[in-house]
N, C-alpha and C positions, 0 to 999 in steps of 0.2 A: 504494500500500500504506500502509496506517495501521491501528495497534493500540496497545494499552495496557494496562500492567500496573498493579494497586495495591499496593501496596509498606507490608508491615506495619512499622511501626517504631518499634511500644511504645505504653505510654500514659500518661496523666498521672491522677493524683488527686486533687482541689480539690473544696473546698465547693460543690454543686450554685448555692449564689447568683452564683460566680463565673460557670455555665455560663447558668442561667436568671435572673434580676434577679427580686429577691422570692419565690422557688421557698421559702423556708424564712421566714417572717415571725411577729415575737409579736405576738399579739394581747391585749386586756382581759379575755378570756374564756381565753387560754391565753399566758403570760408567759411560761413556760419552755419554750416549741417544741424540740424538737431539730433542730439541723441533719445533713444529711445529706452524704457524701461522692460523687462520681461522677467514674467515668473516662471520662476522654476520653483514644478512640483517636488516635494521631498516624500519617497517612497521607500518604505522597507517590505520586503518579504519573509514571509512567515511560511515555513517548511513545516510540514506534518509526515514523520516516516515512521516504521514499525514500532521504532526504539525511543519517538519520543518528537523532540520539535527544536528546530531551527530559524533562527533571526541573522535574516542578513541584510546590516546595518539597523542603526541606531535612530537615526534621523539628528534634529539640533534640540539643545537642551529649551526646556518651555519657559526658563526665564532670560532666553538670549538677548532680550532687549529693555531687560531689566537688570544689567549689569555683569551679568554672567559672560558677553563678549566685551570686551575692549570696544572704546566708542569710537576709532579708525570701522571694527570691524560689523559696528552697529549700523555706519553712515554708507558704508557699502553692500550691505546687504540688509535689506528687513526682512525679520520671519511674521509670517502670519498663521495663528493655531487658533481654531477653534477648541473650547473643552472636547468636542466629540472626537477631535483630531487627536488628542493627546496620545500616547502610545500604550497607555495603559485600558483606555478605553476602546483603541481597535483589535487590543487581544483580546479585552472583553467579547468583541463582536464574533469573535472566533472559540470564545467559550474556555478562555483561557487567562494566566496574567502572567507576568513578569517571571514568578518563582518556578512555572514550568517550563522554561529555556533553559534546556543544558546546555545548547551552544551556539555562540555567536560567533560572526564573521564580519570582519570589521572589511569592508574593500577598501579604503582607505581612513587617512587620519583627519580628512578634514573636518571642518565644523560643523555641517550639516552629515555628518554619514557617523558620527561618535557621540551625538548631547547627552542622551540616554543612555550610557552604559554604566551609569550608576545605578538603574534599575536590576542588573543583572549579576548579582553578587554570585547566584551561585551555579554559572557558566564558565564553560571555557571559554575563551575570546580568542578567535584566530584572524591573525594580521599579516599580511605582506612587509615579513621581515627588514625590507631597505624602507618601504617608507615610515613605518617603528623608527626603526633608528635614526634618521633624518629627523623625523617631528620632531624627535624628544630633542636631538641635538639642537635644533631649530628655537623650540623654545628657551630653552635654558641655558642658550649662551650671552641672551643678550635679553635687558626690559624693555626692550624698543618695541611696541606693541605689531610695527607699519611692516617688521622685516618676519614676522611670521608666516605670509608667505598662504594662510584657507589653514592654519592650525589655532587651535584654541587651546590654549596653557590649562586652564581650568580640566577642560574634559582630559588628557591627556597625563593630568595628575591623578585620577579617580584610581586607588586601588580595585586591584580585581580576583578572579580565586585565582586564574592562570593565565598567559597570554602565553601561545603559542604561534613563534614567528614562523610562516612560512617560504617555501623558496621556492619548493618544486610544485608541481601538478597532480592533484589524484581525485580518488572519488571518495570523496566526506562519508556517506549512504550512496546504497544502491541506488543509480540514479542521480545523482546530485555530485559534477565535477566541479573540484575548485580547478578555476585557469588564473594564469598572469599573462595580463595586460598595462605593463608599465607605459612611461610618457606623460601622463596628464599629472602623477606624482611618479618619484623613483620605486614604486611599487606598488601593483593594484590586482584585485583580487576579484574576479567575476566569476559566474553562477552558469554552465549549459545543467537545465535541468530536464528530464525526458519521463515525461508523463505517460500513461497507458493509452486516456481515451485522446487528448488535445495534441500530443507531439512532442517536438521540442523548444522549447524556451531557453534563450538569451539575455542574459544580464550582463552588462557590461560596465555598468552603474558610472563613472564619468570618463572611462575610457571612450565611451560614445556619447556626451551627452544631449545630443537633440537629433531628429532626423534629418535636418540640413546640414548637421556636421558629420553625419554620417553619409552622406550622398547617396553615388556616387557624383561627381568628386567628392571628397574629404574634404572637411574643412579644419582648420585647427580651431579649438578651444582657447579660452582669454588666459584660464590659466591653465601650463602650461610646462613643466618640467623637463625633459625633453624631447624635440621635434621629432628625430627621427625613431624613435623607439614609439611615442605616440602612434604615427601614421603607421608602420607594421601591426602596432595593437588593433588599431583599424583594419588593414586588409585578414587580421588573423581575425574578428568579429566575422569579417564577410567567407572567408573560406569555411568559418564553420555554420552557418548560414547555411551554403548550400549544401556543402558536407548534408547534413541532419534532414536539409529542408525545417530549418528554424522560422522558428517567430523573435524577431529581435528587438528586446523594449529597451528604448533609449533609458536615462536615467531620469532628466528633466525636460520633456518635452510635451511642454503645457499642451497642446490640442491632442496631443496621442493619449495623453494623462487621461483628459476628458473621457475618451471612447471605453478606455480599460473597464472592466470588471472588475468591483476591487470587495475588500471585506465587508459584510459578511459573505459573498458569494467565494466558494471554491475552485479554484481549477485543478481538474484533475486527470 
């Protein structure tokens, strides 16, 4: 048995250049371009398998603009949560809460993909080993809030029971591969997951994050670690795509957001 739920849990507001790189640019013929703003949905999935249940990603903590982010990192992104959005209330929706996740999977460190993992005391958390070690270095060598870079000091302090770094590729449960997809950070951690009745699904969570950066062409991401590691995480999304014959859900692509099935319904 294997199923999964998508778990709505708000969205964020930023400058679309943060989403797409160069989406808003002046030119000699037009100096004063406007820029434009775009939400991105914040999405976690909720794994149900024989032995128990799986959270992959966190989403961002529900007091992030109540001081819990750095005000650099308030002024560039707004979250917006409804109570029903809260993360405890979409496991509710799945008939569940926090204390039954044995294990999380963090795909990366940033802000929105870690707030919540103080809910999950008594999990294992598994992380993409280089970008672990980047964050942590990232924060803690300097208080300059501006040079963190989509990490939050706060979340990234939260003890946990275990964090296990990853490097290599395997299958979590029957069914459910971790992959590496670095580039967007020095390390990121995506979901092919292959259902009975629906197929296969694609996570790629911000190695791909919209369908116009996912093309074809590719587009690069605002942030951006590195280029060419990025764009191969890309065409490796798309060979596994057709490999499977996948379904590939971006990470924050507000109008695909909309269409999704999310919790309490099941895919299975």
């Amino acid at each position: 048995m294997l199923e999964f739920y998508i778990l709505d849990t708000g969205y964020l507001l930023t400058d679309k250049n943060n989403v797409v790189a160069g989406s808003t640019m002046a030119t000699r013929s037009n100096p004063d371009v406007k820029h434009t703003f775009y939400r991105l949905p914040v999405m976690n999935i909720l794994i149900h398998h024989d032995n128990g249940w799986i959270l992959y990603d966190v989403g961002s903590h529900p007091d992030a603009m109540k001081g819990h982010w750095p005000n650099d990192l308030q002024e560039g992104y707004q979250l917006f949560q409804t109570i029903e959005q809260r993360p405890e209330v979409q496991l509710a929706l799945c008939g569940i809460t926090p204390k039954d996740i044995d294990t999380v999977i963090l795909s990366h460190m940033h802000f929105d993909h870690t707030g919540n993992i103080h809910l999950y005391k008594d999990a294992d958390v598994y992380v993409p080993k280089a970008d672990f070690e980047f964050s942590q270095s990232t924060v803690h060598q300097t208080t300059d809030t501006t040079k963190y870079v989509g990490y939050c000091k706060k979340d990234l302090e939260v003890p946990v029971r275990q964090y296990i770094l990853v490097e290599d590729e395997f299958e979590i449960v029957p069914g459910v591969e971790v992959i590496n997809l670095p580039g967007h950070t020095p390390g990121l951690l995506g979901l092919v997951i292959h259902l009975e009745q629906e197929g296969t699904y694609i996570f790629p969570m911000d190695a791909v994050y919209t369908c116009e950066i996912y093309g074809p062409p590719a587009k690069a991401s605002g942030l951006l670690h590195n280029r060419s590691e990025y764009f191969k995480s890309i065409e490796k999304v798309r060979m596994l795509e057709k490999k499977y014959n996948a379904t590939v859900i971006p990470a924050h692509d507000w109008d695909l957001f909309q269409t999704l099935k999310k919790a309490p319904f099941c895919h299975r």
